[in-house]
VMD Tcl script that builds the backbone (N, CA, C; Angstrom):
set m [mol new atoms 204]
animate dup $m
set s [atomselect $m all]
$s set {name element resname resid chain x y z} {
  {N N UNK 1 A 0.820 -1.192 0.000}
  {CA C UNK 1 A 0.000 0.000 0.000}
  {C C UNK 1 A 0.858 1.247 0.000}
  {N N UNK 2 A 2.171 1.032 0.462}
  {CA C UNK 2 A 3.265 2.551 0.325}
  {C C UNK 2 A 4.517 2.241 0.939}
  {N N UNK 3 A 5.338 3.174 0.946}
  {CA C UNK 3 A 6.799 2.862 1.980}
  {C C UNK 3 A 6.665 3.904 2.431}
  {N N UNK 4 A 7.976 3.748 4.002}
  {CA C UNK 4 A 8.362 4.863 4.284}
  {C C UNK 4 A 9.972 4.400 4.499}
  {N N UNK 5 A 10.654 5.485 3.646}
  {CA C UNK 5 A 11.831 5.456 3.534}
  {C C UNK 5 A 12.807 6.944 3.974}
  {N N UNK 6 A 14.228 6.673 3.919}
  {CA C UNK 6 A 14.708 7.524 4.631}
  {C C UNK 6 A 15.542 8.555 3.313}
  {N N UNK 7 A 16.010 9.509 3.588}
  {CA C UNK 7 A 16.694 10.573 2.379}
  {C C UNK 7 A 17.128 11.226 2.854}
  {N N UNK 8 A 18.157 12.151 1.907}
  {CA C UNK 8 A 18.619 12.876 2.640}
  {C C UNK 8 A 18.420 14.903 1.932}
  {N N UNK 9 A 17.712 15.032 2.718}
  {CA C UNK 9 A 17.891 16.535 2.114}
  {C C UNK 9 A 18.656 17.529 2.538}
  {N N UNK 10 A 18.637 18.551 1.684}
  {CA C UNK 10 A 19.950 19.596 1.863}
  {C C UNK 10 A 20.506 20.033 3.106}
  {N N UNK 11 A 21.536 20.241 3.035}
  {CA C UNK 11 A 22.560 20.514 4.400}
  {C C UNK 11 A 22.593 19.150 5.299}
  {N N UNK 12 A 22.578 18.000 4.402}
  {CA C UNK 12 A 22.985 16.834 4.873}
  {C C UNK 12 A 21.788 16.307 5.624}
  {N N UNK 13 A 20.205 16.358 5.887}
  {CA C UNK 13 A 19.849 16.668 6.982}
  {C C UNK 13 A 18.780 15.506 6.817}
  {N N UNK 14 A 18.903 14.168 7.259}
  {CA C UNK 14 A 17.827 12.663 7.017}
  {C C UNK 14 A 16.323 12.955 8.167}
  {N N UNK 15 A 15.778 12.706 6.848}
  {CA C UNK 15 A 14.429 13.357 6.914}
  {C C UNK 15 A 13.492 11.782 6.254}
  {N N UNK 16 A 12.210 11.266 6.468}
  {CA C UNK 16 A 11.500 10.516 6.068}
  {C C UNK 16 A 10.731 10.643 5.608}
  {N N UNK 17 A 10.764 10.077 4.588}
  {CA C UNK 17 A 9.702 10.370 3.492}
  {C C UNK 17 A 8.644 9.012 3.300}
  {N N UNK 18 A 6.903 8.732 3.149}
  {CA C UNK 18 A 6.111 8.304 3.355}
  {C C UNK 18 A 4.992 8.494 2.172}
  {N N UNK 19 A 4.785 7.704 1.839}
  {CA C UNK 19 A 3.880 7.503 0.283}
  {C C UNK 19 A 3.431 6.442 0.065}
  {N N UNK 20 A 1.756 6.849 -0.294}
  {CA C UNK 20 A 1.289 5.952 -0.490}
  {C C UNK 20 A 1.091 5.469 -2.206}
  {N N UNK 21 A 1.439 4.183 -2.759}
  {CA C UNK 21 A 2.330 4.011 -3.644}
  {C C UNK 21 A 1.540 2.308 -4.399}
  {N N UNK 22 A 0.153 2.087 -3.649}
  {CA C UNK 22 A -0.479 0.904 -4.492}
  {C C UNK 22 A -1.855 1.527 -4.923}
  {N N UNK 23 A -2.172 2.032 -4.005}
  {CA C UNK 23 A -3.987 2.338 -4.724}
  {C C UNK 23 A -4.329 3.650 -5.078}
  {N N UNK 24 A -4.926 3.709 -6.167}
  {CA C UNK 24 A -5.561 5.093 -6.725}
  {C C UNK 24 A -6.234 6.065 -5.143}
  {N N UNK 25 A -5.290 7.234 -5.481}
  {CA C UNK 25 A -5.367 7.818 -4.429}
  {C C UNK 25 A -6.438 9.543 -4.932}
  {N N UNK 26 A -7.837 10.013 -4.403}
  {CA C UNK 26 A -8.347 10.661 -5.326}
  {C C UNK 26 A -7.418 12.117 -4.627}
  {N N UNK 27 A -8.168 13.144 -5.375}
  {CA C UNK 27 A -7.838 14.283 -4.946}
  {C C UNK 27 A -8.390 14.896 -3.744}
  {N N UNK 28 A -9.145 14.921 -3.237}
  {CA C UNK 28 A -9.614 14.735 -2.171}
  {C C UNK 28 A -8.783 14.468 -0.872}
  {N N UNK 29 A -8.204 13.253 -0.941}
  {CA C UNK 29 A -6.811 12.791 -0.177}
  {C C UNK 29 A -5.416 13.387 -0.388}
  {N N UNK 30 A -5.094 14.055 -1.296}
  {CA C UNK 30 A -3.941 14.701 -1.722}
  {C C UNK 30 A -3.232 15.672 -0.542}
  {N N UNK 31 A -2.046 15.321 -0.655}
  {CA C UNK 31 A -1.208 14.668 -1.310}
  {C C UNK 31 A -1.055 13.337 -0.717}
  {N N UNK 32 A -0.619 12.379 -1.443}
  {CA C UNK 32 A -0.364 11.061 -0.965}
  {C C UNK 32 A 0.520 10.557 -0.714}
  {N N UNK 33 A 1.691 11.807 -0.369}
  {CA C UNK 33 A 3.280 11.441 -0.003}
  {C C UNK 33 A 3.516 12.288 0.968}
  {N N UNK 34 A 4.748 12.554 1.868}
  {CA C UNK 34 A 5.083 13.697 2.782}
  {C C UNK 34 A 6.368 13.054 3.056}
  {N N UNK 35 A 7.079 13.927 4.173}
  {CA C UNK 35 A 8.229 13.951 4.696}
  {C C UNK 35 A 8.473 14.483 6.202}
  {N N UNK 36 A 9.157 13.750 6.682}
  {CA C UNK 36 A 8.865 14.059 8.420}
  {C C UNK 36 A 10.292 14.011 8.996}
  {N N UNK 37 A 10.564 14.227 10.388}
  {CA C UNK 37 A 11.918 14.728 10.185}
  {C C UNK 37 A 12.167 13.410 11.263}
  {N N UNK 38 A 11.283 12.452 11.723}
  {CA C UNK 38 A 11.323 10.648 12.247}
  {C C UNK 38 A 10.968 10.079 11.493}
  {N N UNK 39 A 11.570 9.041 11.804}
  {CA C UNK 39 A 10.305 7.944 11.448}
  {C C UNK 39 A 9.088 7.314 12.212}
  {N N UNK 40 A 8.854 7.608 13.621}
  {CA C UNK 40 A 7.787 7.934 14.275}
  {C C UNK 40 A 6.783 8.776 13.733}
  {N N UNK 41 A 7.111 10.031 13.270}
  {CA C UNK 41 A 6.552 10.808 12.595}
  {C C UNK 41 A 5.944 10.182 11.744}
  {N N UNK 42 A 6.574 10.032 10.629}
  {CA C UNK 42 A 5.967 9.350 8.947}
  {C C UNK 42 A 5.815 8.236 9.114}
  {N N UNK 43 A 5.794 7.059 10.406}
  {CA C UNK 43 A 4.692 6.153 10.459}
  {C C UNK 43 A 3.570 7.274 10.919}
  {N N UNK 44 A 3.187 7.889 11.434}
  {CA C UNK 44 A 1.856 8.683 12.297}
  {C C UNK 44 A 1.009 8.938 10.716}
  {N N UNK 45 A 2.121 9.866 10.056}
  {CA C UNK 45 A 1.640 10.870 9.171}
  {C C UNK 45 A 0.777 9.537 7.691}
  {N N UNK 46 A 1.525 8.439 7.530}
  {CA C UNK 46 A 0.780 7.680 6.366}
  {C C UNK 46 A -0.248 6.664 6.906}
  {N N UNK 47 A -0.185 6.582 8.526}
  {CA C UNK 47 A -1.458 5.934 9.070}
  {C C UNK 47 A -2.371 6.798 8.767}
  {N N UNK 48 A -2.128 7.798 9.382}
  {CA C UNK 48 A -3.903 9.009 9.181}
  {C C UNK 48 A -4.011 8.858 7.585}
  {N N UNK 49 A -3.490 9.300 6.775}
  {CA C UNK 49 A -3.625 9.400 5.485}
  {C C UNK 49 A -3.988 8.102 4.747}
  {N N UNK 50 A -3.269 6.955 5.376}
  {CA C UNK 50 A -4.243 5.637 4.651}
  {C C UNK 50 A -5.488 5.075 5.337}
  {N N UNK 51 A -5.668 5.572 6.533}
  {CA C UNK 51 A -7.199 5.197 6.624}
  {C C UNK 51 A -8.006 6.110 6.461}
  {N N UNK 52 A -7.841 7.156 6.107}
  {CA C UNK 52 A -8.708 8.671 5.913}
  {C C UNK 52 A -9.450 7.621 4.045}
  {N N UNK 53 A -8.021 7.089 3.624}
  {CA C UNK 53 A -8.171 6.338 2.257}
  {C C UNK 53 A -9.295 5.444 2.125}
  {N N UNK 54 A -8.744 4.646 3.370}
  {CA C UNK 54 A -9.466 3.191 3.751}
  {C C UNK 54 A -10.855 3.733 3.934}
  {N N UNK 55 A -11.260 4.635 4.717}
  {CA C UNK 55 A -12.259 4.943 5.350}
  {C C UNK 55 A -13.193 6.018 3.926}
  {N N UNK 56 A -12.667 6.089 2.753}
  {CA C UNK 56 A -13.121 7.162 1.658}
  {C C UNK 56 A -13.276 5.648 0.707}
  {N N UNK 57 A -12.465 4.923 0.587}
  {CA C UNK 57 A -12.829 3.365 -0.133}
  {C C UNK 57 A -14.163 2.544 0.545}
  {N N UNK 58 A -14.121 2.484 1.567}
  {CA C UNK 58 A -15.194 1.384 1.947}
  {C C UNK 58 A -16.513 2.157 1.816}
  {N N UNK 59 A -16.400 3.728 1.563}
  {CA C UNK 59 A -17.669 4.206 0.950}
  {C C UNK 59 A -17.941 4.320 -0.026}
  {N N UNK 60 A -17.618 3.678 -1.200}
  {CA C UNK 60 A -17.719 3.283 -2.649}
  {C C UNK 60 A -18.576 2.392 -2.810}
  {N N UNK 61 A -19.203 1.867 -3.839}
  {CA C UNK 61 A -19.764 0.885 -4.187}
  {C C UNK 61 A -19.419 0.044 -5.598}
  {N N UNK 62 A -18.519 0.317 -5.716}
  {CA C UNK 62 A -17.360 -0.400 -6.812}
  {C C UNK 62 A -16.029 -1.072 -6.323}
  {N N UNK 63 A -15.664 -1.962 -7.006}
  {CA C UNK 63 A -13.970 -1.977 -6.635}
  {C C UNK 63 A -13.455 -1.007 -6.866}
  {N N UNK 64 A -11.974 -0.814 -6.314}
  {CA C UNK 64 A -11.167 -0.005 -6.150}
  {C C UNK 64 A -9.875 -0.258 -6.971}
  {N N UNK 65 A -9.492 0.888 -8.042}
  {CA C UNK 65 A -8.671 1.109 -8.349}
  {C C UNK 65 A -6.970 1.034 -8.251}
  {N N UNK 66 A -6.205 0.041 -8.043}
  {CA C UNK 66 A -4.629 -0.099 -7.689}
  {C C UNK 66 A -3.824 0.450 -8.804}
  {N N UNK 67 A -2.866 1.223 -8.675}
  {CA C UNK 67 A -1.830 1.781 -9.200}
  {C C UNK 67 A -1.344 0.321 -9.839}
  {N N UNK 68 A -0.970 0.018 -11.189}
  {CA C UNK 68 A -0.246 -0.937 -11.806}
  {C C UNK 68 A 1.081 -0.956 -12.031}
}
mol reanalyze $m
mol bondsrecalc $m
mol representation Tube
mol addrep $m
């Protein structure tokens, strides 16, 4: 459903980055990536954001769309 991985941005400075990266994500939910300066953080930050998902999917009445 996404990673969260680590990078490094300017002035040397490892920061985490978090994206969600399998299912059609609408606009509504946007953006579907971020960056946090833990990884405590950007686990927090792509939980809220994938069940805000989860919770905007199970009110559909179709299947759901996955990124291929």
């Amino acid at each position: 459903a996404g990673r969260i991985f680590v990078t490094m941005a300017p002035g040397m400075v490892m920061m985490w980055e978090w994206t969600i990266t399998g299912p059609y994500v609408p606009d509504s939910l946007q953006p579907s990536h971020g960056r946090e300066e833990s990884l405590d953080a950007a686990k927090v930050a792509f939980k809220a954001r994938f069940e805000a998902w989860q919770a905007w999917a199970e009110g559909l009445e179709q299947l759901v769309i996955w990124n291929g």
